[in-house]
N, C-alpha and C positions, 0 to 999 in steps of 0.2 A: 450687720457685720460687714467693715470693707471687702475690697478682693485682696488689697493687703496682708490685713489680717486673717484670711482664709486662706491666700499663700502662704501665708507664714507656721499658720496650724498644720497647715500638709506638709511643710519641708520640717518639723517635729516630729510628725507620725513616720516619715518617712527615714528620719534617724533610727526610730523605734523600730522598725520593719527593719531595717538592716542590722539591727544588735542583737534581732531575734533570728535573722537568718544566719548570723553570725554562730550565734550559738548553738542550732543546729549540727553546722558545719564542724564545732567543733566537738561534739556530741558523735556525733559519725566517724569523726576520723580517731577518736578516742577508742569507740568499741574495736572500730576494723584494726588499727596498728596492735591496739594490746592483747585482741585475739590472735592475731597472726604471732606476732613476737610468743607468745604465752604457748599455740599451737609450734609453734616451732621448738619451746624451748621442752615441751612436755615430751617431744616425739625424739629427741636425739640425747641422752642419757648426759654425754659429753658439756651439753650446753644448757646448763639447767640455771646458770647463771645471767644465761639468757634474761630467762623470765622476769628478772630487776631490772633491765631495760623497760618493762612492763608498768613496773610499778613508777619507775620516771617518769614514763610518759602520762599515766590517770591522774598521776599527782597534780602535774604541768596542766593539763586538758582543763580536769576540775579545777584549778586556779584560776584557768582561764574566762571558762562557763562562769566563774562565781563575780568575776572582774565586767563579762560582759552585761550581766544578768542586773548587777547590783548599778551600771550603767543605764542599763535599759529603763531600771526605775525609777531613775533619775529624769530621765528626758519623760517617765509620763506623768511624775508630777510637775515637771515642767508645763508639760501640755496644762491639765489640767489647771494650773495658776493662769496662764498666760489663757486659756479659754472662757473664765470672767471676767479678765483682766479689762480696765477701762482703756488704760493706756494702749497707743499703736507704736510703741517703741519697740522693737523686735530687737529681739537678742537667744542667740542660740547659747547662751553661757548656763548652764544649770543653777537652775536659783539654790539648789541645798547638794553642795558636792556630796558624794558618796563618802561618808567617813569610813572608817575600818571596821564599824561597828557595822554597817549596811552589806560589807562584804563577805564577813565574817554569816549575815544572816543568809544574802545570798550561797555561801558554802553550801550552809548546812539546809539547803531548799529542800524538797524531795524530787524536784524534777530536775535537782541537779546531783544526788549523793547516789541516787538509783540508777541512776548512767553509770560513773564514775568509781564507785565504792563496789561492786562486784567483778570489774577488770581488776583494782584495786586488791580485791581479798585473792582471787583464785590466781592474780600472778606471785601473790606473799606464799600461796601453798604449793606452786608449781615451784616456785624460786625455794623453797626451805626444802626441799627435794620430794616432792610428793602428796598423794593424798595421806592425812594421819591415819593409823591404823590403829 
């Protein structure tokens, strides 16, 4: 294998590592905003409306996660084509774009709906005014 094509396998994995950190980031900022908004909107009677701010933003976050995720899988089948691959024509263009169908599976991941879907639920019951009785 060249060092071409060995630099070229690294600046892949290193798309990869950054769509994975990406997603991280936004996994974090998903829990903190919508527990804060959510804690906020539970503690003050008045702002219970709040807590739909909550639900915009897990909605937004998980879109997001699902957009980067369903990206990330993209660039490691890439890798992996491009790492039997005979040819030394480098190309960072995704051989199989992400269709709707890939995002859509991305959504419903578990390591993206267990983030997402429990800001998601406990801001719909802080926002519909309370725990049910």
């Amino acid at each position: 294998m060249g060092q071409l094509r060995l630099k070229y396998l690294e600046m892949i994995q290193a798309v990869v590592t950054r769509l994975a950190g990406n997603q991280f980031t936004l996994r974090t900022w998903s829990v903190a905003l919508g527990s804060a908004i959510i804690g906020y909107a539970a503690t003050k009677e008045a702002h219970v409306q709040a807590a739909y701010l909550a639900v915009m933003s897990a909605v937004t976050f998980w879109i997001l996660d699902a957009y980067y995720l369903a990206l990330e899988r993209g660039f490691r089948d890439l890798y992996n084509i491009e790492r039997v691959k005979a040819d030394d024509t480098p190309s960072m263009n995704l051989t199989v774009n992400p269709s709707a169908g890939a995002y859509f599976k991305a959504w419903l991941r578990p390591a993206v709906w267990l983030v997402h879907l429990p800001v998601l639920i406990l801001a719909l019951v802080v926002g519909g005014g309370g725990w049910p009785k």
